[in-house]
DOKOL-105651 format. One line per field, with one value per residue (C-alpha): residue number from 1; residue in three letters; x, y, z. Coordinates in pm, whole numbers, padded with zeros to 5 digits. Example, Ala and Ser with C-alpha at 12.3 -4.5 7.8 and 13.67 -1.06 7.14 Angstrom:
DOKOL-105651
num = c(1;2) $
residuo = c(ALA;SER) $
u = c(01230;01367) $
v = c(-00450;-00106) $
w = c(00780;00714) $
END
This chain:
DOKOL-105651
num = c(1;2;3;4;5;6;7;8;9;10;11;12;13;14;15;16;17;18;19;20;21;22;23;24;25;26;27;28;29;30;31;32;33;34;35;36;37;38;39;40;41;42;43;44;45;46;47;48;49;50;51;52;53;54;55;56;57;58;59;60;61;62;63;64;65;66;67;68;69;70;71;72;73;74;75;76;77;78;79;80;81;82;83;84;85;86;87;88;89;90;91;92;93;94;95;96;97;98;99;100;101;102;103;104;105;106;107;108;109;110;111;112;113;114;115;116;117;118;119;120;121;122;123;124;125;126;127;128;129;130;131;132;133;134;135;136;137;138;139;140;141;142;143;144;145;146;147;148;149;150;151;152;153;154;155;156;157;158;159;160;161;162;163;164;165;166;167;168;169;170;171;172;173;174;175;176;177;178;179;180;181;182;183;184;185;186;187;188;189;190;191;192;193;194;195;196;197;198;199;200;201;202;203;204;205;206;207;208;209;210;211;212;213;214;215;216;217;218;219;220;221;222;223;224;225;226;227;228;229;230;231;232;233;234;235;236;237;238;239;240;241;242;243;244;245;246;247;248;249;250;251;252;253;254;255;256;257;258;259;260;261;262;263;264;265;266;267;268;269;270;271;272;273;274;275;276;277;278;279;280;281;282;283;284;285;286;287;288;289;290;291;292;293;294;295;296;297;298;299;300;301;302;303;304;305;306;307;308;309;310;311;312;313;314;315;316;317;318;319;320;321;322;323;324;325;326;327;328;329;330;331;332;333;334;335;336;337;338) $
residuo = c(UNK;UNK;UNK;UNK;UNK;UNK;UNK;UNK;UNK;UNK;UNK;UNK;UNK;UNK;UNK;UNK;UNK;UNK;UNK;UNK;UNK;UNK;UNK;UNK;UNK;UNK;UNK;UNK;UNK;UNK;UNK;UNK;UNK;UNK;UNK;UNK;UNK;UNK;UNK;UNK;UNK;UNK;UNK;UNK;UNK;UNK;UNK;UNK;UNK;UNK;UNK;UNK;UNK;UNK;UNK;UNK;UNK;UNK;UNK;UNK;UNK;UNK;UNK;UNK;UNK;UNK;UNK;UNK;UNK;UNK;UNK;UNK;UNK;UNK;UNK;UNK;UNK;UNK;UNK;UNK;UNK;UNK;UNK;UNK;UNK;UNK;UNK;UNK;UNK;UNK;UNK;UNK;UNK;UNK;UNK;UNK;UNK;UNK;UNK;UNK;UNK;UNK;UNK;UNK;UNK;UNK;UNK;UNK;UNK;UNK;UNK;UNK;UNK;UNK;UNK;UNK;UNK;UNK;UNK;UNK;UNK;UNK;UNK;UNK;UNK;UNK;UNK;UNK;UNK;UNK;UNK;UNK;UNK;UNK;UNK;UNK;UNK;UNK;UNK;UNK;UNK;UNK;UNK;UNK;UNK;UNK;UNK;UNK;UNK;UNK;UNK;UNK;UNK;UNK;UNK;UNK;UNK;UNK;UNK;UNK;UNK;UNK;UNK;UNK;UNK;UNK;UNK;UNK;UNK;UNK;UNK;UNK;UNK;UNK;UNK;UNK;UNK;UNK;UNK;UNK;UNK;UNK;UNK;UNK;UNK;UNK;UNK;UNK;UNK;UNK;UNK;UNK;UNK;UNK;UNK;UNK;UNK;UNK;UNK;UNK;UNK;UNK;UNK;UNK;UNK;UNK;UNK;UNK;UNK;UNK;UNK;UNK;UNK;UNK;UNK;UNK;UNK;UNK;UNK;UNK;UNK;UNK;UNK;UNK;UNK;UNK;UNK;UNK;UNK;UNK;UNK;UNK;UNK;UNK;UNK;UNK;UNK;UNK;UNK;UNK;UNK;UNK;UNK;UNK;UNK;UNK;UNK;UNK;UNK;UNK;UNK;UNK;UNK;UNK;UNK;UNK;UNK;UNK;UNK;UNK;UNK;UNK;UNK;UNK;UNK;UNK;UNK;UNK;UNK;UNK;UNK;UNK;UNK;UNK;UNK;UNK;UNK;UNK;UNK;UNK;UNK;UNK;UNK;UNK;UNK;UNK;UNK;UNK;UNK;UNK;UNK;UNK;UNK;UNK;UNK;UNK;UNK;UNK;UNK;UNK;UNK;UNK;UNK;UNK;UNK;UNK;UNK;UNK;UNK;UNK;UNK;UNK;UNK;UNK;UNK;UNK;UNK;UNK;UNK;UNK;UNK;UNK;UNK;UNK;UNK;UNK;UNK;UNK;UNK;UNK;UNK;UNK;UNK;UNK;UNK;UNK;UNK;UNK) $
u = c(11504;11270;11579;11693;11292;11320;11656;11519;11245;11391;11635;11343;11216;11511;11500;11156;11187;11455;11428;11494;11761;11569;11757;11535;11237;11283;11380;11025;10873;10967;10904;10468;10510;10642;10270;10155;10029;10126;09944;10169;10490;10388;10352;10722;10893;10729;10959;11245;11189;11158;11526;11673;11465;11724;11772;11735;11674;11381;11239;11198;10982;10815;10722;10645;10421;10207;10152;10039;09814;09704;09795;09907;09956;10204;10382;10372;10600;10849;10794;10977;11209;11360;11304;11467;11772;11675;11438;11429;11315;11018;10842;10827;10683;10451;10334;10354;10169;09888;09843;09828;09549;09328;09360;09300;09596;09510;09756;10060;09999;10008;10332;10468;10304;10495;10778;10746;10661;10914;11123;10955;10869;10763;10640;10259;10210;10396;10195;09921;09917;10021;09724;09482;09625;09546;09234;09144;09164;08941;09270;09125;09335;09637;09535;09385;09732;09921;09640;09761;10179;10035;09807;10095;10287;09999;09777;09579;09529;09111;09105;09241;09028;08774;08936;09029;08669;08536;08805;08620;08258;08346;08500;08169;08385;08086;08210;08575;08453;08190;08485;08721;08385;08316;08713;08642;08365;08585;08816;08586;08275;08112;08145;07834;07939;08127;07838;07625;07869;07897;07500;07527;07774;07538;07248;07489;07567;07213;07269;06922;06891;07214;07166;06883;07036;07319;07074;06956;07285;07399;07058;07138;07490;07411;07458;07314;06952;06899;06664;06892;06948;06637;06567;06824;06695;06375;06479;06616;06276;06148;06374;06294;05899;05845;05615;05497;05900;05992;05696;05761;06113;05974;05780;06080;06283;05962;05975;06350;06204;05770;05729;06052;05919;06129;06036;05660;05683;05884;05576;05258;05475;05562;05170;05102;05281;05128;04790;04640;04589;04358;04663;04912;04691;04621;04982;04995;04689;04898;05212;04945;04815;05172;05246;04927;05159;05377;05407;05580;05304;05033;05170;05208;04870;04779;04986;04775;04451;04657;04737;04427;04282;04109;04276;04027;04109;04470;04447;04304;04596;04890;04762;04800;05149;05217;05098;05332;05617;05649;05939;05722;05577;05878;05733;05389;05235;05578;05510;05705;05706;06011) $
v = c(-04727;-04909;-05045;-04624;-04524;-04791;-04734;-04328;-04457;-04666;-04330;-04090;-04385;-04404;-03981;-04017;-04255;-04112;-03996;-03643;-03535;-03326;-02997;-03053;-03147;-02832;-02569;-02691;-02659;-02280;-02253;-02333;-02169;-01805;-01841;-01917;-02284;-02426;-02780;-02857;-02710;-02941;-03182;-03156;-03099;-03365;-03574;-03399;-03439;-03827;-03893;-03604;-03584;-03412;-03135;-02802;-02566;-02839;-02857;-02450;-02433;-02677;-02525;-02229;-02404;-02588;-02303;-02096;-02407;-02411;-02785;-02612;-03007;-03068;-02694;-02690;-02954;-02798;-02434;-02527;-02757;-02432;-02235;-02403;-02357;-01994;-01899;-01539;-01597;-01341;-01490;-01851;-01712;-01519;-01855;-02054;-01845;-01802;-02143;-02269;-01985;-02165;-02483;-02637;-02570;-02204;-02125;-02263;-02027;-01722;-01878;-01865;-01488;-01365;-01431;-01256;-00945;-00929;-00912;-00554;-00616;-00337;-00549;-00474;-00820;-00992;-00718;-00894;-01247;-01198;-00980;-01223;-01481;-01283;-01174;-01592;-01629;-01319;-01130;-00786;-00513;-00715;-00737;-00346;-00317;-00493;-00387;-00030;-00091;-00283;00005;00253;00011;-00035;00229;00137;-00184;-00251;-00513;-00365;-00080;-00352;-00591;-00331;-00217;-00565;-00607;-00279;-00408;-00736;-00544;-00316;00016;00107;00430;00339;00027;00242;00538;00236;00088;00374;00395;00062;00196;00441;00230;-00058;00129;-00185;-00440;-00512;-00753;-00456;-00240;-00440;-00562;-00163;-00159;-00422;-00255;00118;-00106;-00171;00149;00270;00510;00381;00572;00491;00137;00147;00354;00107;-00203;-00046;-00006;-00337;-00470;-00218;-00347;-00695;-00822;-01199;-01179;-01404;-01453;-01289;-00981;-00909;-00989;-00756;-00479;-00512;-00495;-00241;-00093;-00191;00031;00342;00221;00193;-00089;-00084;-00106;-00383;-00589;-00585;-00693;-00953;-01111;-01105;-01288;-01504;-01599;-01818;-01993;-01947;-02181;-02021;-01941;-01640;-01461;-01533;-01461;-01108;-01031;-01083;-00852;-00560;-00613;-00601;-00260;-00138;-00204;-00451;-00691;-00926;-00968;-01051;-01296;-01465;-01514;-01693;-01885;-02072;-02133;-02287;-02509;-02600;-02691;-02632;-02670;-02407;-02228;-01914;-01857;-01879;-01650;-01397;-01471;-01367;-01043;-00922;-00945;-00792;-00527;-00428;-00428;-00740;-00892;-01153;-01351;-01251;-01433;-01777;-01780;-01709;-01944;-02224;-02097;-02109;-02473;-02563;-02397;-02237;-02007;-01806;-01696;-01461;-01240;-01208;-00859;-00713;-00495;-00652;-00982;-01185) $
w = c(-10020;-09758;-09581;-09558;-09452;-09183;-09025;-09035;-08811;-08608;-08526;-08499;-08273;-08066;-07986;-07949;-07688;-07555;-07159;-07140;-06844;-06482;-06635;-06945;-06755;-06511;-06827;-06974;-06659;-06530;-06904;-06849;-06474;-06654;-06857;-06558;-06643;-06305;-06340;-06611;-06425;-06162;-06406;-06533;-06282;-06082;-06366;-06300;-05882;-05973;-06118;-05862;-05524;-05371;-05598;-05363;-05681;-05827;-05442;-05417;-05717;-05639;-05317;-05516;-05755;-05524;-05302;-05622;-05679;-05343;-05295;-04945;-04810;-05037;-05022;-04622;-04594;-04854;-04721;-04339;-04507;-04663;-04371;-04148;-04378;-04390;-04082;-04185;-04460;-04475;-04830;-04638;-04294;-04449;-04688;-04375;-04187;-04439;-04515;-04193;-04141;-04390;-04218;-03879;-03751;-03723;-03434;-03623;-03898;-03607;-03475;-03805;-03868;-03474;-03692;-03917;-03783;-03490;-03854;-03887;-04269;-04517;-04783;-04879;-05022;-04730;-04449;-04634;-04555;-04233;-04172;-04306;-04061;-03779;-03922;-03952;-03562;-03508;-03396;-03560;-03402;-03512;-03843;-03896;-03824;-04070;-04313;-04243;-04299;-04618;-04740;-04708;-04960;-05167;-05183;-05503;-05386;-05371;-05164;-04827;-04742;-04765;-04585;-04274;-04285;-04224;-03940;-03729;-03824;-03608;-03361;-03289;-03478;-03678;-03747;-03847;-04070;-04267;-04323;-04516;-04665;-04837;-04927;-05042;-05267;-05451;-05528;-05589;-05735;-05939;-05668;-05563;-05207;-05061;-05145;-04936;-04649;-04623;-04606;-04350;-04167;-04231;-04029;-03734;-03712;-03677;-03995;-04189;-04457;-04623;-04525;-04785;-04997;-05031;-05028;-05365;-05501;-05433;-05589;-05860;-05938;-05972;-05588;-05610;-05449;-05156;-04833;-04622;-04850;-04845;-04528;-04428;-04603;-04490;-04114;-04187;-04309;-03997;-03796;-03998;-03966;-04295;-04252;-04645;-04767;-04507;-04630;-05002;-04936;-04668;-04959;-05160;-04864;-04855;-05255;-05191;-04890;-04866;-04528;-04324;-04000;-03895;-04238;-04181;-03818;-03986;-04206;-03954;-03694;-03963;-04017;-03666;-03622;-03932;-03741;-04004;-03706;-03971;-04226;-03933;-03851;-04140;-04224;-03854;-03971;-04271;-04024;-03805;-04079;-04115;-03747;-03498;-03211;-03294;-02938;-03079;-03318;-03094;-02922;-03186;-03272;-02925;-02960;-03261;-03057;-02693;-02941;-03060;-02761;-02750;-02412;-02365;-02679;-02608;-02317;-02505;-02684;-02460;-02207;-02517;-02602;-02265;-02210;-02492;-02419;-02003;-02140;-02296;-02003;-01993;-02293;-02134;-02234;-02366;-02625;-02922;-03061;-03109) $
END
């Protein structure tokens, strides 16, 4: 009996140990890459790319896999090895060209995205990538356009209304971007970062009111709170003079950073213009505490007494600034701050 138990082991030992062939290694491996576990398809087929380097089929998917891990050094290589067995092959262009987009190589990725579109493709996905490539270099009409072909082939899609909207806000098309934010919105209605970039965008446009309005919404909906949100919001406050709104968000800006001179500078002029000259200047007091040399807060300080009338002690103070800093001299008497 324990002579039969140990040849049985040394059997199950044998199969065990047993290398498995790069078919069986691959099988397993497209096998974790349909559940879409692509670190151990990598993993496996790595195996079977060991005992068959060569193999074309093992050297697609792998291409596949890495790029779907975004392990786009490995992938780039691999992607224009096919292609230039294939070179119009629109799926590879379209990977080349958005990888390369990501990197520093920004301007190969646009070769590889010319490409593809003297190919005339109708693919959303495909329209896509090539649109964010030219969207990486700052190429925006190029990109609003592709972002148009690939709307038409995916019109549900939430993510492209958004993305053509923030293509016209860079290019000054306040008008067009807030029409496909608001597109965005529908489609969208819980995300709270499209929300605000469409508040943002609101602002640029000069169109105040729904700035706010959408400043509360994304606040509403979860947007994560920062200095420059509400620093944002409040400037835009400050455009509709609503000096008591654009302080309380001030302060909030002022709560994630309490000694950041723009914000303080932000608060003693929405003071200032609210005509509580003694507030203004106290805030300017505790920057000067901070940093008595502080040119552009001396002359602030100065403003708050030129504006209530008080030239004289104006005067003290913008001849200081002006000793510390001759470029000043430039903003003597103008009626805002900085």
């Amino acid at each position: 009996m324990k002579k039969l138990t140990l040849l049985i082991s040394l059997i199950l030992i044998g199969i065990i140990g047993r290398s498995q062939t790069p078919d069986q290694y691959y099988q397993q491996s497209m096998s974790y890459k349909a559940k879409d576990n692509m670190t151990e398809a990598w993993r496996l087929l790595s195996k079977a790319l060991e005992i068959e380097p060569d193999n074309e089929t093992y050297r697609m998917e792998m291409a596949d896999i890495q790029y779907q891990r975004r392990v786009y050094f490995e992938a780039i290589p691999l992607c224009e090895e096919m292609l230039a067995k294939d070179p119009e092959n629109l799926t590879l262009l379209s990977r080349l060209a958005e990888m390369y987009s990501m990197s520093p190589k920004k301007l190969k990725g646009v070769e590889y995205a010319e490409m593809a579109v003297k190919l005339k493709p109708t693919d959303g996905e495909i329209n896509k990538m090539l649109a964010r490539t030219f969207y990486e270099v700052q190429h925006y009409p190029k990109a609003v356009k592709l972002y148009a072909i690939a709307e038409k082939a995916l019109p549900e899609d939430i993510d492209i209304p958004f993305k053509m909207a923030n293509c016209y806000s860079r290019m000054g098309s306040y008008q067009d971007a807030i029409k496909y934010y608001d597109r965005a919105m529908r489609l969208d209605p819980d995300n709270a970062t499209k929300i605000y970039e469409a508040a943002n965008s609101c602002y640029d446009g000069n169109l105040y009111q729904r700035a706010c309005e959408l400043y509360q919404m994304a606040e509403d909906k979860g947007y994560f709170q920062t200095k420059s949100f509400y620093d944002n919001w409040a400037t835009t406050c400050m455009e509709m003079k609503n000096f008591e709104k654009a302080l309380e968000y001030y302060n909030k800006a002022k709560a994630f950073a309490p000694y950041d001179k723009d914000i303080n500078l932000s608060i003693a002029e929405a003071y200032m213009k609210k005509g509580d000259f003694g507030k203004s200047r106290d805030v300017l007091d505790e920057m000067l505490e901070i940093n008595p040399n502080d040119a552009q807060v001396i002359y602030t300080k100065g403003m708050t007494y030129y504006k209530s009338g008080n030239t004289g002690r104006a005067e003290h103070f913008f001849n200081q600034a002006f000793e510390l800093d001759p470029s000043l001299r430039t903003l003597r008497y103008q009626k805002m701050s900085f």
